[in-house]
N, C-alpha and C positions, 0 to 999 in steps of 0.2 A: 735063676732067671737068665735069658737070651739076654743079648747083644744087638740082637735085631728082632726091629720088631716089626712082623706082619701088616700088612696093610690087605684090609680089604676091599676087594674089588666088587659094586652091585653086580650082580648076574647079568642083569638087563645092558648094565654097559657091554660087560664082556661081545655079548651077543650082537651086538651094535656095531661094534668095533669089529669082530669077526665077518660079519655081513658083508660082503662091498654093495656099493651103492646104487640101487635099482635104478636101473635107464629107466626115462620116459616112455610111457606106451607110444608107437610107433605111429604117427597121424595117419591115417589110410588113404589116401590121394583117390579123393575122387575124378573118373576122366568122363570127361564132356563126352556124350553121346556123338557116335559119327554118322558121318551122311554121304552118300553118292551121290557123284555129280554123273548124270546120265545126259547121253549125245544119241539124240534118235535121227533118223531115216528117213533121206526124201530122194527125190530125183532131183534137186535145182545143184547141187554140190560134185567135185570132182574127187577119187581118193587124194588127188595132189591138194586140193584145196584142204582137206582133214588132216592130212600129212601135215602140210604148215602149220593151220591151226594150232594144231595140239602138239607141236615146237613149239612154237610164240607163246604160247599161253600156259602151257604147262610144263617144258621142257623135255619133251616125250620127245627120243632120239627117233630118226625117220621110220627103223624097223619096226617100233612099238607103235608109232604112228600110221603104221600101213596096216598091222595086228587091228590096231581099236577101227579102222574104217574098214576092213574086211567084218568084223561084226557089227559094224553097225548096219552094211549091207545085207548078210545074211541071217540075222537075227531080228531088226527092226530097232534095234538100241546096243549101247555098250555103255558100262562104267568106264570113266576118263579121270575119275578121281574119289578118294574116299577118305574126307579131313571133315573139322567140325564146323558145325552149320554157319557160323559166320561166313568160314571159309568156300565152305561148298556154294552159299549163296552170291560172293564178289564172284567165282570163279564159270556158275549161270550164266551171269549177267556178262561175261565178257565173250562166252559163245554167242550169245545171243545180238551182242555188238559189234559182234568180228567183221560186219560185211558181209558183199556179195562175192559169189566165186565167179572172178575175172575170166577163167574159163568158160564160163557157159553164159552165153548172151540175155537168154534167157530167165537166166537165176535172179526173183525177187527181193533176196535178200538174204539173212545169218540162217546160219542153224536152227537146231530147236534144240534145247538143252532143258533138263529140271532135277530139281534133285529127291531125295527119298533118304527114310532112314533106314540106315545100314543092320542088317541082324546085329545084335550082340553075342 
């Protein structure tokens, strides 16, 4: 007779033991649908007055601000921004607030701004 004595081991541990230990399945991050914020086209506004604007309000350096008022001229609209609809709707509302452009004697009042949802 041995000296030592065997011990056994259930299979099922073994395999347990051998396994490392399965990560959680990965949460899938749902992302909130987006929306553009859209700046349309009138005659009451100056490019320098869109220029400001959209510094002050959205921090669009002066060149990208003279970009988005060149299309809004010849296009009749431009995207000025593309976040989710809470955002896109505060960010409306402040075009729509901004005032008259002191330029033009004329000018009734803000922009016209609205937003839409963005393709996916």
């Amino acid at each position: 007779m041995s000296d030592h004595a065997a011990v056994a081991v259930p299979e099922v541990e073994e395999q347990a033991a051998a396994a490392p230990q399965a990560a959680e399945p990965e949460k899938k991050k749902r992302r909130q649908p987006r929306y553009h914020v859209l700046l349309w086209n009138d005659e009451d506004h100056t490019y320098d007055y869109v220029i400001v604007m959209l510094h002050e309000l959205f921090g669009h350096p002066p060149e990208k601000g003279f970009q988005i008022a060149q299309e809004v001229d010849l296009r009749g609209k431009a995207v000025v921004l593309t976040t989710t609809m809470e955002h896109a709707e505060l960010k409306r509302d402040q075009i729509k607030a901004y005032g008259k452009d002191p330029g033009i004697k004329a000018c009734k009042g803000s922009m016209s701004a609205s937003i839409e949802a963005a393709p996916e």
